[in-house]
C-alpha positions as CSV (number, residue, x, y, z in Angstrom):
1,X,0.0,0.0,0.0
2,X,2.7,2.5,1.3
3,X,4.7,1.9,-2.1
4,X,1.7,2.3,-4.1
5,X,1.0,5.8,-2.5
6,X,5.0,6.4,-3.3
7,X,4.2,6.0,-7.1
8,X,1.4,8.3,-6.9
9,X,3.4,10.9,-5.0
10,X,6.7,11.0,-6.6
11,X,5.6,11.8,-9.9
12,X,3.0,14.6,-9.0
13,X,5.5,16.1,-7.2
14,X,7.9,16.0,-10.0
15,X,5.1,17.4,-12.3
16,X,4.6,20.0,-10.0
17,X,8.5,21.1,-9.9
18,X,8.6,20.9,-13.4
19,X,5.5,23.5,-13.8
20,X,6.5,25.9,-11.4
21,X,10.0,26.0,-12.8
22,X,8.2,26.9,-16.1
23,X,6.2,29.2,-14.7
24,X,9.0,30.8,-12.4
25,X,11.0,31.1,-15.9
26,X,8.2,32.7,-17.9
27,X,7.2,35.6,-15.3
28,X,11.1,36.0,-14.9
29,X,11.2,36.5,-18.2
30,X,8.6,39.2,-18.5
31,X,9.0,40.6,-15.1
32,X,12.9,41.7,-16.6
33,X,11.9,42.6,-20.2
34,X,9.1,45.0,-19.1
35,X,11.1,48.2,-20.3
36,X,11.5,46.8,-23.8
37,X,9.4,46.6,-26.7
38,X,6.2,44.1,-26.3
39,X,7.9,41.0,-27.3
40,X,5.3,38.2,-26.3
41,X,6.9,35.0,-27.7
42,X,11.0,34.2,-26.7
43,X,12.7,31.8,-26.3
44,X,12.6,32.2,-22.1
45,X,8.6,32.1,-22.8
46,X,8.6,28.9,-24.7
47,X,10.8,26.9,-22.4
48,X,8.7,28.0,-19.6
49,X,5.5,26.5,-21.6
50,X,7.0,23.7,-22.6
51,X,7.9,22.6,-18.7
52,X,4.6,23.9,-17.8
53,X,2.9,21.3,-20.5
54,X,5.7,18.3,-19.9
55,X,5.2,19.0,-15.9
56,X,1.1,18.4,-16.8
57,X,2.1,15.2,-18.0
58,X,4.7,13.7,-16.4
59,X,2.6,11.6,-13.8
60,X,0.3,10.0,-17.0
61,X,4.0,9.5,-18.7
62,X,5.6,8.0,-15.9
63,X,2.7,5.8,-14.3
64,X,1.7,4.3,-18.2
65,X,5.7,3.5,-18.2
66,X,5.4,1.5,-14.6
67,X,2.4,-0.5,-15.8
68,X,3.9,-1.8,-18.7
69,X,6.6,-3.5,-17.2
């Protein structure tokens, strides 16, 4: 039971890192171009989406790897 909660938790709490890191990097990003011209897409922006999706889907990813085995 305990190790079943363990793969549950781990990976959501991976996800989670990997969002707020994303999200930490995007409003870093805008938060230190705010005196330049409205640039909405960089490349800052798009890593920050990008770990914001792959943190979304980490937990499906890794539990759907753990049940194939």
């Amino acid at each position: 039971m305990l190790d079943r909660v363990k793969g549950m938790i781990i990976p959501h709490f991976i996800g989670l890192c990997f969002m707020a890191g994303g999200w930490f990097i995007s409003i870093m990003n805008v938060g230190l171009t705010r005196f330049q011209p409205d640039i909405l897409f960089t490349k800052w922006t798009l890593s920050g989406l990008a770990l914001i999706v792959l943190g979304a889907y980490i937990p499906d990813i890794w539990q759907k790897i753990r049940g194939s085995k």
